[in-house]
N, C-alpha and C positions, 0 to 999 in steps of 0.2 A: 692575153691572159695576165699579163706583169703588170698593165697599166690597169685592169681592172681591178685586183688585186693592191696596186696603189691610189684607187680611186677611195676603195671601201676603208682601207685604213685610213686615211684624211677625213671621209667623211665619219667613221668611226669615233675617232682622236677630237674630232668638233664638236660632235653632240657629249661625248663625256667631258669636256672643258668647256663648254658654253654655260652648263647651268652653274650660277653662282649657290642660286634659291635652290637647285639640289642639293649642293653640298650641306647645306643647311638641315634640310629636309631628311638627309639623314643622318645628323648629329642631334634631329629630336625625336628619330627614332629608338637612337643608341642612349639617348638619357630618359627616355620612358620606358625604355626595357631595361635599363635598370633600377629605376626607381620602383618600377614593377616589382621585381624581382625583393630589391631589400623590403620593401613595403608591406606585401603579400602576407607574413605573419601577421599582422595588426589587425587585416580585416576582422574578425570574431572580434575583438574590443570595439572598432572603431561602428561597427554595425549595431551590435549591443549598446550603446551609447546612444547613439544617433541611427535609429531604426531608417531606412527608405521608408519615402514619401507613402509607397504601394502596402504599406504596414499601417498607415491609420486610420482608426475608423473600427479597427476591430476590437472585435468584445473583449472585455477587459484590457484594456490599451496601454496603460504603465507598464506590466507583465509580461504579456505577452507578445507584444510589439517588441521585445526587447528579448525576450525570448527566438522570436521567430526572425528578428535580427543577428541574432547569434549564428543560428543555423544557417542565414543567409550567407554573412563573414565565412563560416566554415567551407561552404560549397562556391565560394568566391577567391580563396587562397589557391587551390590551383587552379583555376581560371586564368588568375592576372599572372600568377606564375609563369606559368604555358606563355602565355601572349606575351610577356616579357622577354622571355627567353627568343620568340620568334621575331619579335623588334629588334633584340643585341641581332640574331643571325642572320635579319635582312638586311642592317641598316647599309650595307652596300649598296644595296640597291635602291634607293631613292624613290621608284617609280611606288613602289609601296605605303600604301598609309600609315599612320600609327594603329596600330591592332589592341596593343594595350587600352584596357579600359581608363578613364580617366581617374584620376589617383585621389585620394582623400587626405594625403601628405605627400607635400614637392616636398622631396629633400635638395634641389636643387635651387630653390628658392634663396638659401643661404648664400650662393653663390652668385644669386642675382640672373638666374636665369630659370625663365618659364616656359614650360613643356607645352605646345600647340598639339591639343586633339581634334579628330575631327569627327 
């Protein structure tokens, strides 16, 4: 029972230390959850401005493009919120993707480092 027990911790202790590209993987989970997070008010401007692609075409397209981007931003703040918050709270775990949406401002950019989505 001892040595199994010291089999699973070794093998344990190896697969949490072998991934380099984990550790990683969750340091761009923990900087997309929070980029989310501070970000997430902006949507309603940044949508308003810059309508999605899925907005053109429609009748009267200066206006309401821009219109219907608004309300997109609106119902997009807690969205990235949410999924931001759930990036900061998995980022232990590695095995998880980034959930946040991809961002329309890296604040991390400044810093010289870019957020991998997938």
């Amino acid at each position: 029972m001892r040595t199994k027990n010291l089999v699973a911790t070794i093998a344990g202790l190896l697969v949490l230390t072998s991934g380099v590209a984990a550790h990683a993987e969750g340091l761009n989970n923990l900087a997309a959850g929070f980029n989310g997070l501070l970000t997430s008010p902006l949507d309603p401007v940044l949508f308003t401005i810059e309508p999605p692609e899925a907005f053109e075409g429609v009748r009267g397209e200066p206006v309401t493009s821009g219109m219907l981007g608004f309300f997109a931003g609106v119902l997009m703040v807690p969205y990235r919120a949410i999924m931001g918050a759930l990036d900061i709270a998995l980022f232990p775990f590695w095995v998880f993707p980034t959930l946040s949406p991809e961002a329309r401002v890296n604040l991390f950019s400044v810093a010289g480092y870019e957020i991998e989505y997938e």
